[in-house]
N, C-alpha and C positions, 0 to 999 in steps of 0.2 A: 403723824398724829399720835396723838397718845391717850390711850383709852384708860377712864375712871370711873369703878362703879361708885355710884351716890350712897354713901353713908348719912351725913350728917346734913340735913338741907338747909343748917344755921353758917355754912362756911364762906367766905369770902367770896371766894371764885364763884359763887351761883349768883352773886348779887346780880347780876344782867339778868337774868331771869326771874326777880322777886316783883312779884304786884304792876306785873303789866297791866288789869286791868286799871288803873289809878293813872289817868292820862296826866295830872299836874305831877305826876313824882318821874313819866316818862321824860317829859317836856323841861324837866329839870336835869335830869340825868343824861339825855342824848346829847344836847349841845354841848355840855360841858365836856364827854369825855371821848365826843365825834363819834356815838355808836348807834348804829341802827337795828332792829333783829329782821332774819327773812324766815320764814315760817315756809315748810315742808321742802323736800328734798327738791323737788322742782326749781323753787323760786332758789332756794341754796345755790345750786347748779346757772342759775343766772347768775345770778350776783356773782358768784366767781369767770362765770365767763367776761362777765362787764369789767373783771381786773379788780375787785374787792376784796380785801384780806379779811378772813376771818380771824378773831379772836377767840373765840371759841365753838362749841355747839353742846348741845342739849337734844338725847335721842331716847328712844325706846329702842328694845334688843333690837327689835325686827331691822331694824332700820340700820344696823351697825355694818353689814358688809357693803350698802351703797354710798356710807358717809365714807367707811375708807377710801371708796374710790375716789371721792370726789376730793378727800381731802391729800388724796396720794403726795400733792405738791406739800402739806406744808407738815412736814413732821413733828415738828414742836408744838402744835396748835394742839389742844385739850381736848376729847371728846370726851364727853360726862355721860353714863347709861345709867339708866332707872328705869323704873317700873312707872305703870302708867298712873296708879294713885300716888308716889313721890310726884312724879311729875306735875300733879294737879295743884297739891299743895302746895308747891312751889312756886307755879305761874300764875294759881288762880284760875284757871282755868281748863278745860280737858283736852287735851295734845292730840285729836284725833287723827291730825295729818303728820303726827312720829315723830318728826324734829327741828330745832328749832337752831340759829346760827348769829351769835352775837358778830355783828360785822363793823367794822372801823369803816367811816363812812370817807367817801369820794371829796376830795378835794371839791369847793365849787365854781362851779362854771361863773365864764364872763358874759352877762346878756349883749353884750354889743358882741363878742365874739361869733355864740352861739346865733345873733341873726346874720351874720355877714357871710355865716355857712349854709343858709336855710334859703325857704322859698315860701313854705307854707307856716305856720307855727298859732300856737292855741295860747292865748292868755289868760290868766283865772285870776280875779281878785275879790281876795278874801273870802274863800269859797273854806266855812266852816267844818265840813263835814268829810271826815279821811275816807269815806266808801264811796263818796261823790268824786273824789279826785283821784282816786282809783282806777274807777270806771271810765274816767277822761282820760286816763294815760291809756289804758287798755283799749279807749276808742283810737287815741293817735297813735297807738302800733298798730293797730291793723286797718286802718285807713288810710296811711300811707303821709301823715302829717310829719315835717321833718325836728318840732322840736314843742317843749313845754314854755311858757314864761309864767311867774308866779309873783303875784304883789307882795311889800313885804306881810303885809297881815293874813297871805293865802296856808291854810292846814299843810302841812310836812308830807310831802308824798312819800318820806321813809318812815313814819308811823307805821306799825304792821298792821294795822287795817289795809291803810291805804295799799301798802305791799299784797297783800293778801290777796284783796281784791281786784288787782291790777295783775294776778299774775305774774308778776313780776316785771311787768312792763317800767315800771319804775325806774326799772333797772338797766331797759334797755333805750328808752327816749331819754335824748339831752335835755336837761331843764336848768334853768338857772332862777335867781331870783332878779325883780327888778328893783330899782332908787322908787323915790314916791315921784306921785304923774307931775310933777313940776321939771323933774328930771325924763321918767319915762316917757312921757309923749314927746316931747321933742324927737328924744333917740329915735324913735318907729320912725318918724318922716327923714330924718337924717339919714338911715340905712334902706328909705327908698318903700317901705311899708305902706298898704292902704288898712290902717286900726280901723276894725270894721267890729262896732259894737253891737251883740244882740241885744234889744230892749224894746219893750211894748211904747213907740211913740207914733205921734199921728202921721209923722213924715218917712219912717219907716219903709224901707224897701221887703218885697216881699224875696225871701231867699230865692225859689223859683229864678225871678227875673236877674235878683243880681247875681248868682253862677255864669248867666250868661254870657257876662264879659267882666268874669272875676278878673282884679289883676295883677299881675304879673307876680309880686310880693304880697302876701297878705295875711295878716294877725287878726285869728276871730278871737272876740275877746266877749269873756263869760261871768256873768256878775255871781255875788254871794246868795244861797238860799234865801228867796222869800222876798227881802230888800231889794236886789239887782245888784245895778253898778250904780257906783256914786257918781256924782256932781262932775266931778274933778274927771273921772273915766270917760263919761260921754263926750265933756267939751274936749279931751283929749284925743277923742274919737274921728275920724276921717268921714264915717258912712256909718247908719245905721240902719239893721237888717231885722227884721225879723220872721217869723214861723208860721205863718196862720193856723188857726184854729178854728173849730167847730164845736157845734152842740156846747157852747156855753162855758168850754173851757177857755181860760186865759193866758195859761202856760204851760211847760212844762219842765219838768224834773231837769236841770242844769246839766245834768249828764246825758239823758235823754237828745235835748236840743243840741249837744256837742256832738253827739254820736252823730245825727239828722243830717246840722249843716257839712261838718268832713264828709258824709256819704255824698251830701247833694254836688259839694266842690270837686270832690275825686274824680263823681260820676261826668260833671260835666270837663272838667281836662281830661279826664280821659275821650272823650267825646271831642273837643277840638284836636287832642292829637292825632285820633283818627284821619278825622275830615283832613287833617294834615299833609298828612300820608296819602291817601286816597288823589288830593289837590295836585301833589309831585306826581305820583305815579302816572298820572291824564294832561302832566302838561300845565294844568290850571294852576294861575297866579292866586297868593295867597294873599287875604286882606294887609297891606301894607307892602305887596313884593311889586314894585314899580320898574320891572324889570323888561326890555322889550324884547 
């Protein structure tokens, strides 16, 4: 890597770092030149682990002998040092977690791929808000969910909010995008999926009951802030579940509900695999083992 202190904050090479806060100059800029940023050495240290090449980085002093390590592979790569008011002026905002990592983003994934590897996996459509889809990836790493799907109008999980706030979990679930539900629903039932939509309707299973005999492949699928899921999402839909409530509430936070139902489905496989186990070990035949 090759260390440079910030003189001039009008120069080329910073342009990745200018007016992050200005999410239309983000959303024009990332696609076009395939970059994402990850924010603090932590999330840095994912993204490279997940096999991302960085293009550059953006640090304060302190932070200068962990980025060498991290950047130890790529010699050629820039590190740029400043002080924390350059810093500011530069991104617009105050770098409190040290440094920042312009990353060439991951080729993307195939959704038909990515379910034909999976078992469990979260669908989001058109879910507006990058801290909300954050907070979903950061639910499916540590809930044990094996993948992401995202409609095409669903917010960029490599926005650095979303990164931010996921931890970097971004970085580590597979997520792909899908075709619109003319295309996408078919695909769920071709690769063998029960599309299990959450949504306030009157036929509605309550979660509780349906973990009971979740099955086997299964896409929970999560609607946009406030609207839900559209038209087109429901009739695409296999089953729908959802959360009950009390005292007068009627929903809750999209992230919240994603967190809920992967705990309640976790809880309950792990619960059949048990009684599994338990079934062999006694001898006892298992629902479906017609064996004499």
């Amino acid at each position: 890597m090759r260390v440079e202190r910030i003189g001039d904050l009008a120069v080329d090479e910073l342009a990745d770092y200018t007016s992050l806060t200005d999410v239309a100059l983000r959303k024009v800029r990332e696609p076009a030149e395939g970059l994402y940023l990850a924010e603090s050495p932590k999330v840095i240290e994912r993204a490279l682990d997940a096999g991302h090449r960085p293009r550059s980085a953006l640090i304060l002093e302190e932070w200068l002998p962990r980025v060498v390590e991290l950047f130890a592979a790529f010699p050629d790569v820039p590190v740029y040092v400043g002080e924390s008011a350059q810093l500011e002026q530069l991104t617009g905002f105050h770098m409190h977690r040290g440094a920042l990592a312009s990353m060439h983003r991951p080729a993307p994934l195939d959704p038909v791929d990515l379910l034909r590897r999976s078992r469990r996996v979260v669908v989001l459509e058109d879910l507006a808000d990058h801290t909300n889809v954050g907070a979903i990836f950061r639910s499916v790493a540590a809930l044990g969910a094996d993948a992401v799907l995202l409609s095409p109008g669903c917010a960029d999980p490599l926005y650095r909010r979303a990164v931010r706030v996921s931890m970097g979990a971004v970085l580590q679930v597979p997520w792909a995008r899908l075709p619109d539900w003319r295309e996408a629903g078919p695909l769920f039932r071709e690769e063998g999926y029960a599309l299990t939509a959450f949504a306030l309707c009157d036929d509605a299973e309550d979660l509780a009951d349906f973990v009971l005999a979740a099955p086997e492949r299964l896409a929970l699928l999560f609607g946009t802030e406030g609207a839900g899921l559209s038209r087109r999402a429901l009739a695409s839909s296999a089953r729908t579940v959802q959360i009950p409530m009390e005292h007068g509430v009627d929903s809750l936070n999209v992230a919240t509900a994603a967190a809920l139902a992967l705990w309640a489905v976790r809880t309950a496989d792990r619960g059949r695999a048990s009684q599994a186990v338990s079934n062999r070990a006694n001898g006892t035949s298992e629902p479906g083992d017609h064996r004499s």
